[in-house]
C-alpha positions as CSV (number, residue, x, y, z in Angstrom):
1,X,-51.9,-6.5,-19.8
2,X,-49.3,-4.9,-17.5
3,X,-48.5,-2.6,-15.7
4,X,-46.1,0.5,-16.5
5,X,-44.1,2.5,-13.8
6,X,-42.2,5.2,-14.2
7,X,-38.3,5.1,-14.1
8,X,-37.3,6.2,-10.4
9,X,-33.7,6.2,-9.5
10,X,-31.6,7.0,-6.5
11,X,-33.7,6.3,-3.4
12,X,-34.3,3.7,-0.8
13,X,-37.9,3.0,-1.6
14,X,-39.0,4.0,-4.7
15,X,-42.8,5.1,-4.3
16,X,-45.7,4.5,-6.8
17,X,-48.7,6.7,-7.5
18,X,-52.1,5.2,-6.7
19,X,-53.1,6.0,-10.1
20,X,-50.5,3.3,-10.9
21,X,-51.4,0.8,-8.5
22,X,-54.8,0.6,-9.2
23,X,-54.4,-0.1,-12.8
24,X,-55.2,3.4,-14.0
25,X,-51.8,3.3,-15.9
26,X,-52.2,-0.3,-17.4
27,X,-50.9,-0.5,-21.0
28,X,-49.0,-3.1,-23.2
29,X,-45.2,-2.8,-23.4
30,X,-43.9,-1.8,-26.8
31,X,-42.4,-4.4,-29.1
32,X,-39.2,-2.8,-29.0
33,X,-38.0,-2.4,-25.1
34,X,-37.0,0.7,-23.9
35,X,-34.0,0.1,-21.7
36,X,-35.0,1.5,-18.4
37,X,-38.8,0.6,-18.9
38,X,-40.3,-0.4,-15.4
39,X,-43.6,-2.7,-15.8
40,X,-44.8,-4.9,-13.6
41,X,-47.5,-8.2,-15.4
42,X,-50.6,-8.5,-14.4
43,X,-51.0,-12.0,-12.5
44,X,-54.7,-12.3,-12.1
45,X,-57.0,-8.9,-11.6
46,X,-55.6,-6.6,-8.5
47,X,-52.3,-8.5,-8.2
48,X,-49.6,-8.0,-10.2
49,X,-45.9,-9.6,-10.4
50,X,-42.1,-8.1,-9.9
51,X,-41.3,-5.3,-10.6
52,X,-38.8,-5.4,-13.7
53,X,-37.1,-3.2,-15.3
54,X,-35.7,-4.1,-18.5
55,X,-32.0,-4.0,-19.4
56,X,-30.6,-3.1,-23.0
57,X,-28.3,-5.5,-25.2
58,X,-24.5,-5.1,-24.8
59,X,-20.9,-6.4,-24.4
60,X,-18.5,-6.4,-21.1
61,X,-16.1,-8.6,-20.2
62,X,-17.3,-11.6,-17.3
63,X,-14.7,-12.4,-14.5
64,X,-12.3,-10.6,-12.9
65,X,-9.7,-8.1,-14.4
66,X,-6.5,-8.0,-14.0
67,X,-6.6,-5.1,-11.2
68,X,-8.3,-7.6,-8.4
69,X,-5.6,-8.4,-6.2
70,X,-8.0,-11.0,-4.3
71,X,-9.2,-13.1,-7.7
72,X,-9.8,-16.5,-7.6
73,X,-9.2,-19.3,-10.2
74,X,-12.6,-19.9,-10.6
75,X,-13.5,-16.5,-11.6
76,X,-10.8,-16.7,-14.4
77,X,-10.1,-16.1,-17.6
78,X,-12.2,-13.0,-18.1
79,X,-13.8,-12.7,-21.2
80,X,-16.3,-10.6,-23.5
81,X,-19.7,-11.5,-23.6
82,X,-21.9,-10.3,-25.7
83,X,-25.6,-10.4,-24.9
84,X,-27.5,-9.5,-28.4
85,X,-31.1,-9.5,-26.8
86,X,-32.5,-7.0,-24.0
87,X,-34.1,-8.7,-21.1
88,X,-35.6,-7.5,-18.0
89,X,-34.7,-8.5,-14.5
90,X,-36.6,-7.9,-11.5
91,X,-35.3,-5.4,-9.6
92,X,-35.6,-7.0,-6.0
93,X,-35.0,-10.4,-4.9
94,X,-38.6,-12.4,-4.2
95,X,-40.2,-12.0,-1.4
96,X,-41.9,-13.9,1.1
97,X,-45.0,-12.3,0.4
98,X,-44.9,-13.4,-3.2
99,X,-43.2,-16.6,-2.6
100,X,-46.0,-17.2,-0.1
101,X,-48.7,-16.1,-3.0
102,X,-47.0,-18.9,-6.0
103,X,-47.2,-21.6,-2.8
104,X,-50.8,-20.7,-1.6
105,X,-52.3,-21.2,-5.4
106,X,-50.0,-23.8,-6.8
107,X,-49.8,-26.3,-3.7
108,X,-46.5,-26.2,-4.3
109,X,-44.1,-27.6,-1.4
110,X,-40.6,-26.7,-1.3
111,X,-37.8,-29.0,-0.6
112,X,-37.4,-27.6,3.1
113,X,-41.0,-27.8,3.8
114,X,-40.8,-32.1,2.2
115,X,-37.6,-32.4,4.3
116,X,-38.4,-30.5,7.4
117,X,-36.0,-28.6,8.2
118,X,-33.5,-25.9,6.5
119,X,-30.4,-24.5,8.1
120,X,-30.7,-21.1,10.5
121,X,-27.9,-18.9,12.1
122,X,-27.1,-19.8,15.8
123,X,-26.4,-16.7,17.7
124,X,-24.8,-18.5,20.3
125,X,-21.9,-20.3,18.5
126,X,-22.2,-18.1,15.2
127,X,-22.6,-21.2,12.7
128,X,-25.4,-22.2,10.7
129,X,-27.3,-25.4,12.2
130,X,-30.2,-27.5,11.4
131,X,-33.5,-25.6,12.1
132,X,-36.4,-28.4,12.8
133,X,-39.8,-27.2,10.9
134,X,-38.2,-24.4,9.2
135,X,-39.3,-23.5,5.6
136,X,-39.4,-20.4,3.1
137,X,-42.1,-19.0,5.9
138,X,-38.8,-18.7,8.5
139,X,-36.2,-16.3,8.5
140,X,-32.5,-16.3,9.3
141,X,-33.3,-17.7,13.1
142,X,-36.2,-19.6,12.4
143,X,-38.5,-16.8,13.7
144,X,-41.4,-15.9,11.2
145,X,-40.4,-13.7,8.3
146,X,-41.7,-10.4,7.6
147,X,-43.8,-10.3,4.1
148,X,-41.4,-8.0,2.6
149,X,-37.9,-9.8,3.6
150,X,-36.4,-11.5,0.9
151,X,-37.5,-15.3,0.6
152,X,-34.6,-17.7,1.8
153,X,-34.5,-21.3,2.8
154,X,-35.1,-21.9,-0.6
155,X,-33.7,-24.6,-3.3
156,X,-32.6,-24.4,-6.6
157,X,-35.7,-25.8,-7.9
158,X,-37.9,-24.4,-5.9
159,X,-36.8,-21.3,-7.2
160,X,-37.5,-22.8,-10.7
161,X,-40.8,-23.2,-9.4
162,X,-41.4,-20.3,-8.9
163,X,-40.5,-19.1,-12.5
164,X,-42.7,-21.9,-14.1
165,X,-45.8,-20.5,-11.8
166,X,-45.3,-17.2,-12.7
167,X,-45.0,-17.6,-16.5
168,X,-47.8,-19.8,-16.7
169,X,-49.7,-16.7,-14.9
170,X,-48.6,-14.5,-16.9
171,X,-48.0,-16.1,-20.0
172,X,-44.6,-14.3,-20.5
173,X,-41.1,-16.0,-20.2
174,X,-40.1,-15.6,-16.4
175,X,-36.9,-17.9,-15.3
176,X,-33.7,-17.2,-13.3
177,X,-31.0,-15.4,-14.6
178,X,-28.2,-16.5,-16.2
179,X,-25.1,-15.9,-14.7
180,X,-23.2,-13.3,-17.2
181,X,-26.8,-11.8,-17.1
182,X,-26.6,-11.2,-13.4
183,X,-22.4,-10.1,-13.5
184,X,-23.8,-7.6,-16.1
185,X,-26.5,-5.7,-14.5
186,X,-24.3,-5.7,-11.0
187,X,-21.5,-4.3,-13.1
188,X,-23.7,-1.6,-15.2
189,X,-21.1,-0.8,-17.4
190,X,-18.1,-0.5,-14.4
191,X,-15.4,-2.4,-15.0
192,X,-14.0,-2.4,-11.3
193,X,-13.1,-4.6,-8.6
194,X,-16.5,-3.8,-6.7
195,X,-19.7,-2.6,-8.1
196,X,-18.8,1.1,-6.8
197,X,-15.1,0.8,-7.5
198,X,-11.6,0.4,-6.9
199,X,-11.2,0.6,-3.1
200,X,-13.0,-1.2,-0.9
201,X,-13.5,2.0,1.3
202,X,-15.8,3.3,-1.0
203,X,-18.3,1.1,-0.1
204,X,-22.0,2.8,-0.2
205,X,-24.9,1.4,1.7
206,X,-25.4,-2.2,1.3
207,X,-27.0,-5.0,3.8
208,X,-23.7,-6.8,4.5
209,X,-21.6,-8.4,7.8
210,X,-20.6,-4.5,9.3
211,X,-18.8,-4.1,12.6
212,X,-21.4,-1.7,13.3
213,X,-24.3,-3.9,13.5
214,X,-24.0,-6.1,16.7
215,X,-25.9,-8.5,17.0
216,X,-28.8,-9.3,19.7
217,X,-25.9,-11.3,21.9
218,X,-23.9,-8.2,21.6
219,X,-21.6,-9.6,19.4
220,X,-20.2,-9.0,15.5
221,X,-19.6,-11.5,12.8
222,X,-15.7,-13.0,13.0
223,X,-15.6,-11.6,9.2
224,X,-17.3,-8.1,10.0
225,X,-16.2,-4.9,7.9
226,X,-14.8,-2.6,10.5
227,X,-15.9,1.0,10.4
228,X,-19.3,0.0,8.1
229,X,-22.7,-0.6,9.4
230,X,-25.7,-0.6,7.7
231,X,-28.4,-0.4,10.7
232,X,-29.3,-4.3,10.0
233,X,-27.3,-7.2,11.8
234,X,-28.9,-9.7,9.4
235,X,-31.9,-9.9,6.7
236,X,-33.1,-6.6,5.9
237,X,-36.6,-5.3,3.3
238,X,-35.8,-5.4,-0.2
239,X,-35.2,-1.9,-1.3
240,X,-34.1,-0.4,1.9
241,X,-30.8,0.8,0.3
242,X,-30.3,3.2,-3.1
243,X,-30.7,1.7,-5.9
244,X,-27.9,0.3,-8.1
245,X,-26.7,1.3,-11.5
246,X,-29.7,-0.6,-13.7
247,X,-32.1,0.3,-11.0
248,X,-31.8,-3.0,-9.5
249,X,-32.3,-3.4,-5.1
250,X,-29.7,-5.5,-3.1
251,X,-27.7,-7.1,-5.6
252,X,-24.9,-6.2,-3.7
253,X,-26.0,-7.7,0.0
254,X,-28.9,-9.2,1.9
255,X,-29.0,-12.5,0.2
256,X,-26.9,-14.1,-2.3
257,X,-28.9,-15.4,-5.3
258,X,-29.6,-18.4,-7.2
259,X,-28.4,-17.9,-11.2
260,X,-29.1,-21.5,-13.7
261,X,-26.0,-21.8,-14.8
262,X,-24.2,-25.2,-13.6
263,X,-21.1,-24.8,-11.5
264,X,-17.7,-25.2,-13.1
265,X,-14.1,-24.7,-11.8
266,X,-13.2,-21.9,-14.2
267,X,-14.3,-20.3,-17.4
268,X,-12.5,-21.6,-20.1
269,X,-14.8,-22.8,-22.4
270,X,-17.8,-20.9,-21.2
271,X,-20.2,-19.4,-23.8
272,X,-19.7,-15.7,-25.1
273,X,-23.2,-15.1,-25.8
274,X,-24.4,-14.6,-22.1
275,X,-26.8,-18.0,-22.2
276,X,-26.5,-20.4,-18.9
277,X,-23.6,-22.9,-19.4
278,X,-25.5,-26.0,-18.2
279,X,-25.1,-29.4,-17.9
280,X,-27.6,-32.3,-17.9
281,X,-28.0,-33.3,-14.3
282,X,-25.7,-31.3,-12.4
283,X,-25.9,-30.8,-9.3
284,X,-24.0,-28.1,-8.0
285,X,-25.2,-24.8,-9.5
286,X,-23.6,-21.0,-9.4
287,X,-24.6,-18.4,-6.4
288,X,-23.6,-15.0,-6.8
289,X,-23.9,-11.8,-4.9
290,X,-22.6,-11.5,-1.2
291,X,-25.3,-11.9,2.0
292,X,-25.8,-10.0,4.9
293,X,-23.2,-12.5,6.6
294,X,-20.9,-11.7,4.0
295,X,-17.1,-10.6,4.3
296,X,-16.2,-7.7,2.0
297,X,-14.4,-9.6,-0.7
298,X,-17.3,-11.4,-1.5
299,X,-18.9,-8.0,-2.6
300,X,-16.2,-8.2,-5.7
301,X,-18.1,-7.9,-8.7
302,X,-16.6,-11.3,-10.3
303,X,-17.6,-12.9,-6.8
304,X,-19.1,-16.3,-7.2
305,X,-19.4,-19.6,-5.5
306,X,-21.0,-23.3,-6.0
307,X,-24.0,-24.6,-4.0
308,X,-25.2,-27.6,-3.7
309,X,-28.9,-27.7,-5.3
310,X,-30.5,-29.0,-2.5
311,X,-29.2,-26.3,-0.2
312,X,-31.1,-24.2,2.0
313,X,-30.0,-21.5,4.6
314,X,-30.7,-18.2,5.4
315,X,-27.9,-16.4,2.9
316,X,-29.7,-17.5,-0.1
317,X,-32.5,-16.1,-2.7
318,X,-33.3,-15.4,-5.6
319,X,-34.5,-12.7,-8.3
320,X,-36.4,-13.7,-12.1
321,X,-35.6,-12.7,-15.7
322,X,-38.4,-12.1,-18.2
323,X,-37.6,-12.6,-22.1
324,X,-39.5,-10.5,-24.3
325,X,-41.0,-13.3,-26.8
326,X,-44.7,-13.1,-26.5
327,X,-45.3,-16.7,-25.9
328,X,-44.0,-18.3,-22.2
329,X,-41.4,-21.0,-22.3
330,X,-42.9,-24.5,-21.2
């Protein structure tokens, strides 16, 4: 069983009836996706998981055009993909409240919480240092999160984790998106230099480093957009800004995300058909999106960068990606 919302678009925080939260509205979702479908599964009774919303089949091209001034090699050649299956995505980045639900009933302990420690911003000296005793729980000063922040201090296979939980209570496919899956859904057809366009002074609302946002010191970030501000100096809610083109929250700022594709330079060779382009063993994997430290040309839409998978700091999250085949992957 699941749950089935309806398609709301435009605002900050979409709302839901009761009659849908309480189950009233619970149905099965049709064999053939309806791009736009919002549906939430059913984890155990009263709790249910992401919110998703699923995203048609299609073709763009992945990497940046030929109109981005500030392109980097890595994020060359652009070429087509095609993805021939829809898929859904969930349309924030994971909480702490659900990350806190998957470690409460599996047990599970993330790297930071084996090692002891995960990186935190210094106010005083504006650089990331080690935080002693800091874990998924923390956020971006080592302070206790809110439940509805996005979960950072997280590795890449804790994030995996998280999928593997969540399938096996759902029995659906759940996992982390691929990388040309992610470029596509920021992109939503646009075929700009940023997900809103051209210019960079047509930036909308987005949780990114703004001039306008000092910080509790009184200061700004050395890379802060001048004349922006977005009324939060660093984490922010999910879904405190509009909602993008697919109906997604925050892929453009708060945290950059976790995709499973392995790092490489460039991407000649990479696949066409919009599948992760992994390795056995690596162990530096792709991040995309820009952070709420971020400078603005991190916000391109081709904008991505390697990480270590054993990282963990405050700029770095992650959202799922749910298959439609009935069964859920091992």
């Amino acid at each position: 069983m699941l749950l089935l919302l309806p398609v709301l678009h435009g605002c900050g925080k979409d709302t839901v009836p009761d009659a849908v939260k309480s189950g009233a509205a619970d149905g099965m979702l049709p064999d053939a996706w309806q791009t736009g479908q919002i549906f939430a599964d059913r984890i155990e009774k009263g709790r249910y998981g992401p919110e998703m919303r699923v995203i048609g089949a299609g073709e763009f091209t992945l990497g940046a055009l030929k109109n981005d001034k500030d392109a980097q090699a890595s994020e060359k050649p652009p070429h087509k993909v095609a993805i021939s299956e829809p898929f859904a995505i969930s349309r924030a980045e994971i909480t702490v409240a659900e990350f806190g639900l998957f470690s409460r009933q599996s047990g599970y302990r993330s790297l930071a919480e084996v090692t002891g420690a995960s990186r935190v911003y210094d106010l005083a000296s504006g650089r990331m240092v080690e935080g002693k005793g800091v874990d998924w729980r923390h956020d971006h000063l080592g302070k206790p999160s809110k439940a509805d922040n996005p979960v950072v201090h997280v590795a890449f296979d804790d994030a995996k984790a998280y999928t593997r939980w969540l399938s096996k209570k759902t029995g659906k496919p759940y996992r982390l998106p691929t990388e040309a899956e992610w470029e596509f859904v920021l992109r939503a057809g646009t075929e700009t230099v940023y997900p809103w366009g051209d210019k960079a002074g047509q930036l909308e609302k987005g949780n990114l480093s703004a001039a306008g946002d000092v910080f509790p010191n009184g200061r700004t970030a050395r890379n802060a957009i001048e004349g922006y501000s977005d009324g939060y100096w660093a984490l922010a809610p999910v879904r405190r800004y509009s909602s993008e083109g697919f109906g997604t929250f925050d892929m453009l700022g708060n945290v950059s995300e976790w995709v499973e594709d392995c790092w490489h330079e460039n991407y000649r060779r990479a696949p066409a058909t919009g599948e992760a382009w992994v390795n056995p063993g690596c162990r530096q994997r792709v991040v995309r999106g820009s952070s709420w430290l971020a400078a603005l040309g991190q916000s391109r839409s081709s904008y991505r960068a390697p990480a270590d998978a054993d990282d963990t700091n405050p700029l770095l999250g992650f959202r799922v990606v749910r298959d439609r085949q009935a069964q859920a992957m091992p």
